[in-house]
N, C-alpha and C positions, 0 to 999 in steps of 0.2 A: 504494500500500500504506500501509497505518496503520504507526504508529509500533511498537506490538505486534508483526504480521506480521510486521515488519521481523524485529524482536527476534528472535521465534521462528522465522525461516527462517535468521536467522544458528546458534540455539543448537540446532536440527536439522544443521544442518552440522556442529558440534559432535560431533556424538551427546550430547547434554543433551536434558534431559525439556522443555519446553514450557511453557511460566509464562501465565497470567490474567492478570497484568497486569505491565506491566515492573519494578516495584518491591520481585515477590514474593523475589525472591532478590536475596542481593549479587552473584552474579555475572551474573544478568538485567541489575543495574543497570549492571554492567560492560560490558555486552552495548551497552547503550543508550548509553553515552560514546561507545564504540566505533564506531558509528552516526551519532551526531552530530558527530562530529570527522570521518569520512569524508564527508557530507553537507560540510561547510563546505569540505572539501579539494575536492570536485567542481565546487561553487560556484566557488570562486575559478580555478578550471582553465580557463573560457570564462564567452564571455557566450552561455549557457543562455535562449532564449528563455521560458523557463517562470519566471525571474528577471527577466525586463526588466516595467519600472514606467517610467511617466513622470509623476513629483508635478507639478503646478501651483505658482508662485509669481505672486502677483498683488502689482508693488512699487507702492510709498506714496510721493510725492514728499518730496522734501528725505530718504530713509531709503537706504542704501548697502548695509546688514546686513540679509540673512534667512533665518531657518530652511527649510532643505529638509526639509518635511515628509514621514518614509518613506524618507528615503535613509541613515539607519543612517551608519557611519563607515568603512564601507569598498567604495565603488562603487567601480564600474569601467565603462569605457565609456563615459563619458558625454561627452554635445552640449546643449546648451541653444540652445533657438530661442525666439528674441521676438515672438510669432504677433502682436503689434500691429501691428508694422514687418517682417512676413518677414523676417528678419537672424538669421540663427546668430549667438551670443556666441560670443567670442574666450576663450582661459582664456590668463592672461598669472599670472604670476610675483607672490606675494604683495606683493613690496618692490614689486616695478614700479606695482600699483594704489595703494598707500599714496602713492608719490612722484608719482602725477598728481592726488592730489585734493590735495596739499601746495602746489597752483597756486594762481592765482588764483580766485575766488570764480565769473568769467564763466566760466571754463573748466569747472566743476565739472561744471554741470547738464545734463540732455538725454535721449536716449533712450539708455539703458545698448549697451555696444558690448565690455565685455571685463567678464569675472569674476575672481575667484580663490576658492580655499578656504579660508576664516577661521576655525577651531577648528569647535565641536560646542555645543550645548545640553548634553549630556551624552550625549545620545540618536538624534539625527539632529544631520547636518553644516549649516552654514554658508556661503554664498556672499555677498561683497563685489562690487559693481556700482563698474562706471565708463564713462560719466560718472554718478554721484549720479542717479538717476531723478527728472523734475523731472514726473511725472505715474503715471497707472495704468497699468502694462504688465504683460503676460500672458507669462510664461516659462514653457514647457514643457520642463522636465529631462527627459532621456531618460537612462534608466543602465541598470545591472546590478545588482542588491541582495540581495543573502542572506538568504533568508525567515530567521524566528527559528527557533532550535533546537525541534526537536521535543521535547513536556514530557507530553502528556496521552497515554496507551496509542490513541485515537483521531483523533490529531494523521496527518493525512495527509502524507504524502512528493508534491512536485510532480516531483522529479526522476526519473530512470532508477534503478528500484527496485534493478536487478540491479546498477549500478554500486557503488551504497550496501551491497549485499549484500557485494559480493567485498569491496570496502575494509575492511569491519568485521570479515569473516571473518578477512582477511591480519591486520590488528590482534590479534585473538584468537589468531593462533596464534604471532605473534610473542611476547603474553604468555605463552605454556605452552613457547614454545622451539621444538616443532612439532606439527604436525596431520596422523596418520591418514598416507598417504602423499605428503605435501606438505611439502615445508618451511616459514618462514615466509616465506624470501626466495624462493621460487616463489609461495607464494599472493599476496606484494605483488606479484611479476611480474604473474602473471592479471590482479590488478586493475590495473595500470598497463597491459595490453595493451587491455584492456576500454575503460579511458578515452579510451585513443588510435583508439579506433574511433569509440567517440561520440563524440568533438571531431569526426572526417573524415566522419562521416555529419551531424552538425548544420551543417557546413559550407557543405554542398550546399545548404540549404535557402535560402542567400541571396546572391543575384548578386555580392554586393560583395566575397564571397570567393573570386571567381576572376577578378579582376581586378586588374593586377598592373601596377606604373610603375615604372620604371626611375630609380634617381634619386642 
């Protein structure tokens, strides 16, 4: 569903008139917070395959620092594999990597074997290598990322419409106090049953969630 439809299937819930485009009224625009704040709340609930990205990093010898291009500032989930050398990276403890390139100069270099996460550009995140990459290697991040907030009435929803629907509705009614024969702590309920469904049906889709180690 577009960002629009969103809009207008939440403000039919309502009983509100239908808006051309989400801007035309203030409380369309309200509509559409409401929407986006449920969108990011769903995101971060799982890793959504319709979220998973995996950016490339191709590191530069003697360089330690670089931008993960696309991964925003708040993944989750993530592996990084060094398709040069087949070797998953290790994610070790920011002091931890600072205090092993603090070695000597022969220890520094080599084929990267642990990361960490070192600030942001402002815009996408950061990752620190060790050992110091003393050549061209191919890191394939694999993560979970939160598409950008939907902005244009045409901006398409990749996620589960109906999720984003109930979250924005509960929202809306907890601003009015209540809705029609629902409360606003029932309509948050629906939408918190609703999620707990999707998380256990997306579950299914992948072997490595039903397997389980004792430990």
């Amino acid at each position: 569903m577009t960002f629009l439809e969103l809009v207008n299937d939440v403000l039919e819930r309502l009983r509100e008139d239908v808006v051309l485009a989400v801007d035309s009224t203030a409380y369309s625009k309200l509509i559409g917070k409401f929407v986006n704040d449920t969108k990011r709340e769903v995101e971060r609930a799982f890793g959504w395959d319709t979220i998973r990205i995996t950016p490339t990093v191709t590191t530069t010898a003697n360089v330690a620092n670089y931008v993960v291009t696309g991964s925003g500032r708040s993944q989750h989930h993530v592996t990084i594999n060094d398709t040069t050398n087949h070797y998953q990276l290790i994610n070790m403890p920011r002091q931890w990597i600072f205090d092993q390139t603090e070695l000597t100069d022969s220890s520094q270099l080599g084929s990267p074997a642990y990361y960490c996460w070192d600030g942001s550009d402002g815009t996408d995140s950061k990752i620190r290598l060790f050992p110091i990459p003393d050549g061209a290697f191919v890191l394939e991040c694999n993560m979970y990322v939160a598409a950008a907030p939907l902005a244009l009435d045409t901006d398409v929803l990749t996620l589960d419409p109906d999720l984003v629907v109930a979250g924005a509705y509960a929202r809306a009614a907890v601003e009015r106090g209540e809705e029609g024969g629902l409360s606003s702590s029932e309509a948050y309920h629906v939408f918190r049953s609703h999620l707990s469904d999707a998380v256990a049906l997306e579950a299914t889709r992948y072997s490595e969630n039903d397997c389980w180690e004792a430990t």
